[in-house]
C-alpha positions as CSV (number, residue, x, y, z in Angstrom):
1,X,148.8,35.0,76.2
2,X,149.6,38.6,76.4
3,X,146.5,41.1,74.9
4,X,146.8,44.7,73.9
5,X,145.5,47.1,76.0
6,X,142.3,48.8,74.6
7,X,141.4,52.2,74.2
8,X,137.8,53.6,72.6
9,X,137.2,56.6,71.2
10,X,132.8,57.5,71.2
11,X,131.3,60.4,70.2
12,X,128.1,62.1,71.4
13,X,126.7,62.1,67.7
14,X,127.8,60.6,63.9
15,X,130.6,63.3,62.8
16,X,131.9,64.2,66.4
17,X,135.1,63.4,64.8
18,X,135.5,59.8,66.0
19,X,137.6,58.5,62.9
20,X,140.1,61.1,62.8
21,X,141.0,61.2,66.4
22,X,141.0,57.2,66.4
23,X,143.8,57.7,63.3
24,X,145.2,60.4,65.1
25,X,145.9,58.0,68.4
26,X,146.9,55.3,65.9
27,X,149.9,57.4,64.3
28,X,151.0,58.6,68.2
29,X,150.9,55.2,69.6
30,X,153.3,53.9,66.2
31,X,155.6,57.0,66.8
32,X,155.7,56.1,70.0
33,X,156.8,52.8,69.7
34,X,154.4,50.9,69.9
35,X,152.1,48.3,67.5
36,X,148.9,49.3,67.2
37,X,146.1,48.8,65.3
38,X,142.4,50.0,65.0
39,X,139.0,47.7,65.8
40,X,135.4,48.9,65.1
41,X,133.1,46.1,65.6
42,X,130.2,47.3,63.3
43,X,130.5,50.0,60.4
44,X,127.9,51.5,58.3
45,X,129.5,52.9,55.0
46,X,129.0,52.2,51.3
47,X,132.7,53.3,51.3
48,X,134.4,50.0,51.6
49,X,138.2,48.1,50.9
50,X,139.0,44.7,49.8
51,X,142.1,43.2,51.3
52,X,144.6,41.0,49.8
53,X,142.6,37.8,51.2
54,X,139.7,39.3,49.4
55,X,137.8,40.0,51.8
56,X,135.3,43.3,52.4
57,X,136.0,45.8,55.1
58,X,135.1,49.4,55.8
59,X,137.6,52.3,54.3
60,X,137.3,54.4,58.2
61,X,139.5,51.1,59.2
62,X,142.1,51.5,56.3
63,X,142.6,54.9,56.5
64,X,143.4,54.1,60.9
65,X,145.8,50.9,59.6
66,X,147.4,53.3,57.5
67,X,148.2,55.2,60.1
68,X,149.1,52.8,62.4
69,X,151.3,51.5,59.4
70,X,150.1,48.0,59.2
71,X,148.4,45.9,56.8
72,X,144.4,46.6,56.6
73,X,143.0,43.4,58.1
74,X,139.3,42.4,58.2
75,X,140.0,41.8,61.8
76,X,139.8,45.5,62.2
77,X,135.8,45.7,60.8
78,X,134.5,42.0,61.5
79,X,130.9,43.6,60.2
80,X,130.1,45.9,57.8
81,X,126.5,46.9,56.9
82,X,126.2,48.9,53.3
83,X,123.1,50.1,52.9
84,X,120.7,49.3,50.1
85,X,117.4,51.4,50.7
86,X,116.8,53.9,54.0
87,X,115.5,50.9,55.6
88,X,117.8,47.9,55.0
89,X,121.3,47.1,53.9
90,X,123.8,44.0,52.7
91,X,125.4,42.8,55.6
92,X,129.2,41.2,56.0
93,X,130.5,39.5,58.3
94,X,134.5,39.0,58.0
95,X,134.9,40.4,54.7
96,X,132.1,38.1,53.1
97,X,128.4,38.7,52.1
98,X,126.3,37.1,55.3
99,X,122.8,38.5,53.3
100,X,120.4,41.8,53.3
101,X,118.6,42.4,55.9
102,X,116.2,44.8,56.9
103,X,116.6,47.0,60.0
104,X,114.2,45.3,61.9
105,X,115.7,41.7,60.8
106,X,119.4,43.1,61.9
107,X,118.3,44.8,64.9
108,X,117.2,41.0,66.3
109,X,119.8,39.1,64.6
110,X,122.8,41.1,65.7
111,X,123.5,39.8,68.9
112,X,124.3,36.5,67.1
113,X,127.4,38.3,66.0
114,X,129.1,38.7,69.0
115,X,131.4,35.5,68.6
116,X,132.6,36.9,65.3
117,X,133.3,40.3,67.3
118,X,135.0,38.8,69.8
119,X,137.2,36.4,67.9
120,X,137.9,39.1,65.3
121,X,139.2,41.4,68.5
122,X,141.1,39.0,70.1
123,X,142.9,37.5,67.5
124,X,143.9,41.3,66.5
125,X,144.9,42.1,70.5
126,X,147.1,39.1,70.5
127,X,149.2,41.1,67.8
128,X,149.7,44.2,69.0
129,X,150.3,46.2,72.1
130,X,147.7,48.6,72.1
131,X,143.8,48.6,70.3
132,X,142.3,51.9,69.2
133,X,138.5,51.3,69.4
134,X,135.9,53.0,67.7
135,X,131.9,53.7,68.6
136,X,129.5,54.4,65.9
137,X,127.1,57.2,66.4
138,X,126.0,57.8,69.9
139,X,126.3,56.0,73.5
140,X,123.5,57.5,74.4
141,X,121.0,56.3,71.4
142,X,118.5,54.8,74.5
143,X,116.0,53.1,71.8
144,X,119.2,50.6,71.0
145,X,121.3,50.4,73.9
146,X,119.9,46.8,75.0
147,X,121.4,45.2,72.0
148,X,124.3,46.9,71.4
149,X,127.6,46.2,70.0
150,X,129.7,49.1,68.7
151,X,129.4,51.2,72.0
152,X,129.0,50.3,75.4
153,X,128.3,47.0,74.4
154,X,131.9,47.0,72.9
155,X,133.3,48.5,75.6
156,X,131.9,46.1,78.3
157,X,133.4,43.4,75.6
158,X,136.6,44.7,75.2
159,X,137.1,46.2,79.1
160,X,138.2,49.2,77.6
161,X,138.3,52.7,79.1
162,X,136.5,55.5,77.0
163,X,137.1,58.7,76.0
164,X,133.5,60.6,75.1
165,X,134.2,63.3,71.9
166,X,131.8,66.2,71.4
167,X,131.8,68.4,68.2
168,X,131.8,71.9,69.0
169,X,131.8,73.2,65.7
170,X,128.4,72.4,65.9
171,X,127.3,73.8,68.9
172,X,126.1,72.8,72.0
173,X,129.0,70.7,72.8
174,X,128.4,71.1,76.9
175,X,124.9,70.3,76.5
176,X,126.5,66.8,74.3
177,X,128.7,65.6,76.8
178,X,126.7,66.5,79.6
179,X,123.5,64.4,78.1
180,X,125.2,61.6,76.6
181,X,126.6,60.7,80.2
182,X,123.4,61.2,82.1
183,X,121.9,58.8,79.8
184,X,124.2,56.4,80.6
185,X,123.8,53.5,82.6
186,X,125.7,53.8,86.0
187,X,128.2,51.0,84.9
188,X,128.7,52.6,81.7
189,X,129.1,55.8,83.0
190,X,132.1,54.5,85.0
191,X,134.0,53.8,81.9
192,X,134.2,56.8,80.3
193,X,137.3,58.2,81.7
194,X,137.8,61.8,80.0
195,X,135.8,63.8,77.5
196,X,137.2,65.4,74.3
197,X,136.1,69.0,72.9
198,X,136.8,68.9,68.8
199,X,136.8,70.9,66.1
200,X,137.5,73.8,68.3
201,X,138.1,77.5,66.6
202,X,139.3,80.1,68.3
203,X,141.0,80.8,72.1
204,X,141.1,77.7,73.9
205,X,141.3,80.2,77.4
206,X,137.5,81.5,76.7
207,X,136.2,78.1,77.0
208,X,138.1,77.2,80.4
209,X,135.0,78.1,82.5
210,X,132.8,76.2,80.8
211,X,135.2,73.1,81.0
212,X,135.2,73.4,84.7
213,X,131.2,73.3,84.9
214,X,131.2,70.6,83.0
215,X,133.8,68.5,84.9
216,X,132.2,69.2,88.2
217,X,128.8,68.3,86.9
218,X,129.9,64.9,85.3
219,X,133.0,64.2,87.1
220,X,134.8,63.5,83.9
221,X,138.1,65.4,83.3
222,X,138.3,66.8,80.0
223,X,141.5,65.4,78.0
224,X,141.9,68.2,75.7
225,X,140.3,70.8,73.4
226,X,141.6,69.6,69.8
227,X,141.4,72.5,67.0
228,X,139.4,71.8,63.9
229,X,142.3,70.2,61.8
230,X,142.7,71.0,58.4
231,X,144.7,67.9,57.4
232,X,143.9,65.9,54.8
233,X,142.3,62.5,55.6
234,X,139.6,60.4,53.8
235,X,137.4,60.5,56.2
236,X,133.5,58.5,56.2
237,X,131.9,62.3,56.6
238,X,134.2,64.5,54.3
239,X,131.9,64.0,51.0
240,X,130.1,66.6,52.8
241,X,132.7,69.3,52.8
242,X,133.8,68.0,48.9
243,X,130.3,68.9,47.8
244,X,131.0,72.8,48.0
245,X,133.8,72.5,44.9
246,X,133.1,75.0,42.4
247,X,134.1,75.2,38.9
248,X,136.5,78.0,38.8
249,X,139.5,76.5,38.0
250,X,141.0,75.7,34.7
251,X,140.2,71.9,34.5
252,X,136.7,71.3,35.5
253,X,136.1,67.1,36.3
254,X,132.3,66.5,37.6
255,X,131.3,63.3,39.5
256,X,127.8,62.4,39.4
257,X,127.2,62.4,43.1
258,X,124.5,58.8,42.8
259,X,122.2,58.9,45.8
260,X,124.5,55.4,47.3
261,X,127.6,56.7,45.5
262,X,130.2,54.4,47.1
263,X,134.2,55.0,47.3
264,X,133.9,58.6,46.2
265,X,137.4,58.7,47.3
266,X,138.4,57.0,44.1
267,X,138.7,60.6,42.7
268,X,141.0,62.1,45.3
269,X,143.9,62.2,43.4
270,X,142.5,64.9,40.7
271,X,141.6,67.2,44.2
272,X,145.8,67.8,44.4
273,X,146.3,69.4,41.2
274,X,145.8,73.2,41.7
275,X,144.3,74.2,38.4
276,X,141.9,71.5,38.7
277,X,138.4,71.7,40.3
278,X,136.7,68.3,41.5
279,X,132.9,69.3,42.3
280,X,130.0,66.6,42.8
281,X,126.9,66.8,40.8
282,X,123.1,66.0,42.2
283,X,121.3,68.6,40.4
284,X,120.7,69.3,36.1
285,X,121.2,72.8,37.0
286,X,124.5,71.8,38.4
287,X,126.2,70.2,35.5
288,X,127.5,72.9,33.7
289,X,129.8,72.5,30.9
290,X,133.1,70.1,32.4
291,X,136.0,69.2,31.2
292,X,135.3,65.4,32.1
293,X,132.9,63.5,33.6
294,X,133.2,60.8,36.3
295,X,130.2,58.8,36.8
296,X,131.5,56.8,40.3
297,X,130.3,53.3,42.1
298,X,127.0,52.8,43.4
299,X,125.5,50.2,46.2
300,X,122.0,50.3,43.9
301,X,123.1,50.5,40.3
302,X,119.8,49.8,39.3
303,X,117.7,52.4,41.4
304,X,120.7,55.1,41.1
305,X,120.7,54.5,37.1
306,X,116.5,55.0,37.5
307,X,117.5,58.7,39.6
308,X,120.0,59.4,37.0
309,X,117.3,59.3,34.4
310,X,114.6,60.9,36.1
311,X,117.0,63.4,37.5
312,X,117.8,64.5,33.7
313,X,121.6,64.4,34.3
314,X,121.8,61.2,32.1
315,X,120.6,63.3,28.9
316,X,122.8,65.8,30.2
317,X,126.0,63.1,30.3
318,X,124.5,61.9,27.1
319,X,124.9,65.1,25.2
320,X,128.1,65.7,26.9
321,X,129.4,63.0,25.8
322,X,128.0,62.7,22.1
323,X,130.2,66.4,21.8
324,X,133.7,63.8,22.1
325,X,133.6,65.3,25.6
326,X,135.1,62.2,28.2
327,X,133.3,59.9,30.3
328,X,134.6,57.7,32.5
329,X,133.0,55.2,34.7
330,X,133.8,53.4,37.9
331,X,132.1,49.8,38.6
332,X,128.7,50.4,39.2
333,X,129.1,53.9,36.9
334,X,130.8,51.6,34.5
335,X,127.9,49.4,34.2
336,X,125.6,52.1,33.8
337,X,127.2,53.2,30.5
338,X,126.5,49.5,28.9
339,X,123.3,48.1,26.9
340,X,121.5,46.5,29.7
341,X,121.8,46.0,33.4
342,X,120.1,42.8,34.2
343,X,119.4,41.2,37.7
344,X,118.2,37.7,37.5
345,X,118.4,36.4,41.1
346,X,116.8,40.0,43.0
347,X,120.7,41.0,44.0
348,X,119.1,44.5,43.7
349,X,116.1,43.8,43.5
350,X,115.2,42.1,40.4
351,X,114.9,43.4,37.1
352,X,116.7,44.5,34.2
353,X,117.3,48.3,32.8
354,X,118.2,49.5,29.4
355,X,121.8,51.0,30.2
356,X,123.2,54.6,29.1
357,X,124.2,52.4,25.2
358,X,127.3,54.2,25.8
359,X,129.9,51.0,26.2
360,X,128.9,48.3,23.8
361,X,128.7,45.5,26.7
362,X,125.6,44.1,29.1
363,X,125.8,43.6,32.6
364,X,124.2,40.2,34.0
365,X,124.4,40.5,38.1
366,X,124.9,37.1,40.1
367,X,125.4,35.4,43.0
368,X,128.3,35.6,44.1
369,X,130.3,38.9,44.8
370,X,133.8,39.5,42.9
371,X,135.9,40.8,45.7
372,X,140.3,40.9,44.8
373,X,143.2,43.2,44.6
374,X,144.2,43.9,41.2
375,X,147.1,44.9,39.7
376,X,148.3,45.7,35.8
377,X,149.4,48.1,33.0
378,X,147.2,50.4,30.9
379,X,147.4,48.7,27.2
380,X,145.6,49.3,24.1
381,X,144.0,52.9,25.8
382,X,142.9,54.9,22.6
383,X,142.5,58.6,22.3
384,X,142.7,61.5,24.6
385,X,144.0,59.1,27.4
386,X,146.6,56.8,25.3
387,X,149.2,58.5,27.2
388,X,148.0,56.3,30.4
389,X,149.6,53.3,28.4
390,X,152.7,51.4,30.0
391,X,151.7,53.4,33.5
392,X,151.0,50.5,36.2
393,X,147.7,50.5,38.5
394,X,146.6,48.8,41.6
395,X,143.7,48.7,43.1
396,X,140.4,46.7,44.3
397,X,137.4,45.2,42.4
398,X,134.1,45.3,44.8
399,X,130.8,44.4,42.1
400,X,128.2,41.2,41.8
401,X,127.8,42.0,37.7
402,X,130.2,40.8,35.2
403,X,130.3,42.7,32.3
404,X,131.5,41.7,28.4
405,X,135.1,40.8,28.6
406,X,137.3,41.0,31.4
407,X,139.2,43.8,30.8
408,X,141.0,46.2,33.2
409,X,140.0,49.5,30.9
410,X,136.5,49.3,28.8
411,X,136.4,52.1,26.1
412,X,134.1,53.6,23.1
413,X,136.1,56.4,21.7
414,X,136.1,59.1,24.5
415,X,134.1,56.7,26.9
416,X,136.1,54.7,29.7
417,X,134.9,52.2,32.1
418,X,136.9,50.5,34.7
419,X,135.7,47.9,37.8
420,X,138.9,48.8,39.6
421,X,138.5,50.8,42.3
422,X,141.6,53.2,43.1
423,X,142.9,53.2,39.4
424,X,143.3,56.8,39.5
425,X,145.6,56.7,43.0
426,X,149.5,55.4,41.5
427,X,151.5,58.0,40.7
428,X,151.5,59.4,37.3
429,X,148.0,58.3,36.3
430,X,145.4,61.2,37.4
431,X,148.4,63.4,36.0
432,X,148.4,62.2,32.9
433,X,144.6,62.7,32.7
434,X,145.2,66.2,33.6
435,X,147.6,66.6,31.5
436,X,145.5,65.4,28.4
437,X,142.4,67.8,29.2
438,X,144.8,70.7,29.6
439,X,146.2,69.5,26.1
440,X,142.7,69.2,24.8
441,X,141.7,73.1,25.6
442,X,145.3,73.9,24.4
443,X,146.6,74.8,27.8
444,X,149.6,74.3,29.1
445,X,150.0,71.9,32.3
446,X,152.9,73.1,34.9
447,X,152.8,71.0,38.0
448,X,155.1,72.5,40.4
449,X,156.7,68.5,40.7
450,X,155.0,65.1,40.1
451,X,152.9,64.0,42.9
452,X,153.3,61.2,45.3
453,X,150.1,60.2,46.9
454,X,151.9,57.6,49.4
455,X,154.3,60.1,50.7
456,X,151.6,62.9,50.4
457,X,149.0,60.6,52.7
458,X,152.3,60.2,55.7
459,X,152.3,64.0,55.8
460,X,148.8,64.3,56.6
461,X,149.0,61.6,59.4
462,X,152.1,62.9,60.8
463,X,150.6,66.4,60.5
464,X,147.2,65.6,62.5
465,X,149.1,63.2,64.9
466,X,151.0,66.3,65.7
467,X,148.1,68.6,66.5
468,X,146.2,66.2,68.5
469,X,149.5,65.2,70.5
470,X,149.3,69.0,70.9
471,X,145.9,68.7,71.9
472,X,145.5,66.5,74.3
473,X,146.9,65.3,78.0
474,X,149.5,62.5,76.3
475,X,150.0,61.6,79.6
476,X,146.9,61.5,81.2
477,X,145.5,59.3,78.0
478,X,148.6,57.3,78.6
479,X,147.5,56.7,82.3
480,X,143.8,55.4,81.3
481,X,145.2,53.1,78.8
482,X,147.3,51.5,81.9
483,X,144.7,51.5,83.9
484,X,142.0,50.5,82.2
485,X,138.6,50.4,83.9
C-alpha cells in the first residue's frame, strides 16, 4: 500500500513557530496539488476540538487541516494531554478520556502509546500524499529524550526527514540551532536535513555571514529565513500577543483570562470589528468599566472559580453585572454563573462550590465527558441580544457537568450562558452583539460590509502560504521530502 511521504517540522524551543510553518507547508503542498494533511503525535493544549465522530483533538491540528483543506481527524492528534494542575493533566487518547495522570505516572506510561501513534499515522499516510509532522518543544530536552514520542522518537517512527526552526525574534537563534544539534544523538542528528531562521525583522543580507558559520559548524543548510508574519492564525502561543488589547476603542468586551482558560479563541470574531477592543483580564485593577463581559472555558472550573473569588474580579463581574451591564459565559464560565458547582466522583478534584447565583441552575459533574458537534437557531433570546434570534450557530460542546435544562442559550435578564464552544464564529452573530452594545451607548454601528470568518480564515492561509513559499528553498524542501532520510 502506497504511504505519504513525511515531513517534520521541530523547533529548538516551545514558540519557535512550529504550528504556523507546519500550516504554512500544509496550504503549499494543497496549492500544489497535492493531499496533505498534518500529524502531531502528542499535544499539550487546553485549547481543544471535537470532531463530528465526537471525538477530542488539539485546535494546533484543526487550524493545519484547515489549511490543508480537509476534514479535522483525530488521526491528526492521536494524544492530547490538557493540563489540570502544573504537575498533572487529563490524558486522551483518540479523541476519548484515557484518565489523569501525573507527570511522573505519564512520563512511564507513555511508551505504551506508541501502537496508537503508529496506527493513528498510518492509517492517515495511507490517505494522502504527503504528512506535515509536528515536534513539541525541543529535540534537545536531554532529561526526556529516552522516552520520547513527539520528536526524534517520532521521527525515527515515521522515517521522516526534519527541518530544525529557531526563533530569532528572541535572540540567540545561532546559539539554538547550533545546541539543539550538538545535543543530538549521532543518528538523530542525521535527520535533520535543513534549519529554519523565523520571525526574522529586518535585511535578510546582514544575517548571511552568520548563516554560513552556522552551516559549516553543523553541516546543515539553512532552508530559508522566514519574516515574522503578520497573518492572522489561531495559533497555541498567540493568547500571549492578545493579552496587550487595550480599551481604547468604542466597544470595550473583557474576557476573564482564568488561570486554565481553554478555547480562548471562541472570542475571535469580536477581534475583526474595528471599533471594538477585545482585551483579557487577570488583574482587579484591570477590569475597568466594559461594555460586556465574557467569562470563557476553563480545564479547572472549580479551582479557576476559587482564583476568580480570591482574585476580587468575581465581585467586580458581580457589580458589573447587578448595573444591567452583560455577562456572558462559555461552558466552564457558564457554569460558574450557576448556584452550585458540585463534583461528586473527584473529576476536579472533589467538592462542591457555591457558584456566582447569577444563572438560576446547578452544575453536578460526572463521569463521563459530553463531547458533539452542535448545530441550531437562537430562539426565545430576551433583551439586549434578541436580535441573535432566527441566526443559525454551529459549534462544539467539550464539559463533564450537566447543568439545568438542556438548552443551547441559558439567560437571567442581561446574563447569558452557553456550553457551545464557537457560537460566536457564523456569520452575523458577533455582529449582531456589536451591533446591540453600540445601540445600548446610543452609537451608531457602520461596518464597512458584513464579515465572513470562512472566507476571512482562506486569506490568512493563502497570505502566510505565500510568504513562506517566499521564504524558503521550495525546491530544496521538495528534494528532502523525496529523499527522505
Amino acid at each position: 500500500m502506497k504511504q505519504a511521504k513525511p515531513i517534520m517540522i521541530q523547533g529548538t524551543m516551545s514558540n519557535a513557530g512550529k504550528s504556523i510553518l507546519c500550516a504554512a507547508l500544509c496550504r503549499i503542498f494543497k496549492q500544489d496539488g497535492y493531499r496533505v494533511a498534518p500529524f502531531k503525535s502528542q499535544n499539550m493544549a487546553l485549547n481543544s476540538f471535537i470532531t463530528e465522530e465526537g471525538l477530542e483533538m488539539g485546535r494546533a491540528q484543526v487550524v493545519q487541516a484547515e489549511a490543508a483543506g480537509v476534514e479535522p481527524s483525530v488521526l491528526m492528534n492521536p494524544i492530547l494531554l490538557k493540563p489540570t494542575t502544573d504537575v498533572g493533566s487529563q490524558v486522551i487518547v483518540g479523541g476519548k478520556v484515557r484518565g489523569n495522570m501525573s507527570a511522573a505516572e505519564y512520563f512511564r506510561y507513555k511508551q505504551k502509546l506508541v501502537p496508537d501513534i503508529l496506527n493513528a499515522y498510518h492509517s492517515l499516510a495511507a490517505q494522502n500524499d504527503i504528512i506535515v509532522i509536528e515536534g513539541a518543544g525541543s529535540p534537545a530536552e536531554i532529561n526526556l529524550k529516552s522516552e520520547d514520542i513527539v520528536n526524534m522518537g517520532m521521527a525515527k517512527m515515521a522515517k521522516a526527514p526534519v527541518l530544525l526552526v529557531g526563533d530569532i525574534d528572541r535572540g540567540g537563534v545561532f546559539a539554538q540551532l547550533y545546541g539543539t544539534i550538538e545535543l543530538l544523538e549521532a543518528e538523530e542528528r542525521a535527520m535533520v536535513k535543513a534549519t529554519v531562521i523565523n520571525k526574522f525583522r529586518g535585511d535578510p543580507a546582514i544575517l548571511a555571514p552568520g548563516l554560513e558559520m552556522l552551516e559549516r559548524l553543523v553541516k546543515v543548510p539553512c532552508a530559508g529565513v522566514v519574516p515574522y508574519i503578520t497573518a492572522d492564525i489561531d495559533d497555541e502561543d498567540s493568547l500571549s500577543e492578545r493579552l496587550g488589547a487595550t480599551a481604547s476603542k468604542e466597544i470595550d468586551i473583557a474576557v476573564i483570562r482564568l488561570p486554565r482558560i481553554s478555547n480562548f479563541t471562541d472570542f475571535s470574531a469580536f477581534e475583526h470589528f474595528a471599533g471594538v477592543s477585545l482585551r483579557y483580564v487577570r488583574e482587579r485593577a484591570q477590569f475597568g468599566n466594559p461594555d460586556m463581559v465574557i467569562l470563557p472555558g476553563s480545564k479547572s472550573t472549580i479551582a479557576d472559580l476559587k482564583w476568580l473569588r480570591q482574585s476580587g474580579l468575581e465581585g467586580e463581574i458581580l457589580r458589573f453585572a447587578a448595573k444591567g451591564n452583560p455577562v456572558f459565559g462559555i461552558c466552564g464560565g457558564l457554569q460558574m454563573l450557576g448556584m452550585r458547582i458540585s463534583d461528586p466522583l473527584g473529576s476536579e478534584g472533589g467538592g462542591s462550590i457555591e457558584g456566582m447565583g447569577l444563572l438560576p441552575f446547578e452544575t453536578v459533574f460526572n463521569a463521563q465527558k459530553t463531547r458533539k458537534q452542535t448545530t441550531g437557531t437562537f430562539a426565545g433570546v430576551k433583551g439586549m441580544f434578541s436580535s441573535l434570534n432566527g441566526l443559525c450557530f454551529k459549534g462544539y460542546e467539550i464539559h463533564m457537568g450537566q447543568s439545568g435544562a438542556g438548552k443551547d442559550v441559558l439567560q437571567s435578564g442581561n446574563v447569558y450562558g452557553s456550553y457551545i464552544h464557537g457560537i460566536f464564529d457564523e456569520n452575523g452573530i458577533a455582529e449582531t452583539i456589536v451591533r446591540a452594545l453600540y445601540e445600548r451607548k446610543g452609537l451608531s454601528f457602520s461596518p464597512d460590509a458584513p464579515f465572513d470568518l470562512h472566507a476571512y480564515k482562506e486569506s490568512q492561509y493563502d497570505q502566510l502560504a505565500a510568504a513562506v513559499r517566499a521564504a524558503l528553498d521550495m525546491e530544496f524542501i521538495y528534494k528532502i521530502l523525496e529523499e527522505g532520510i
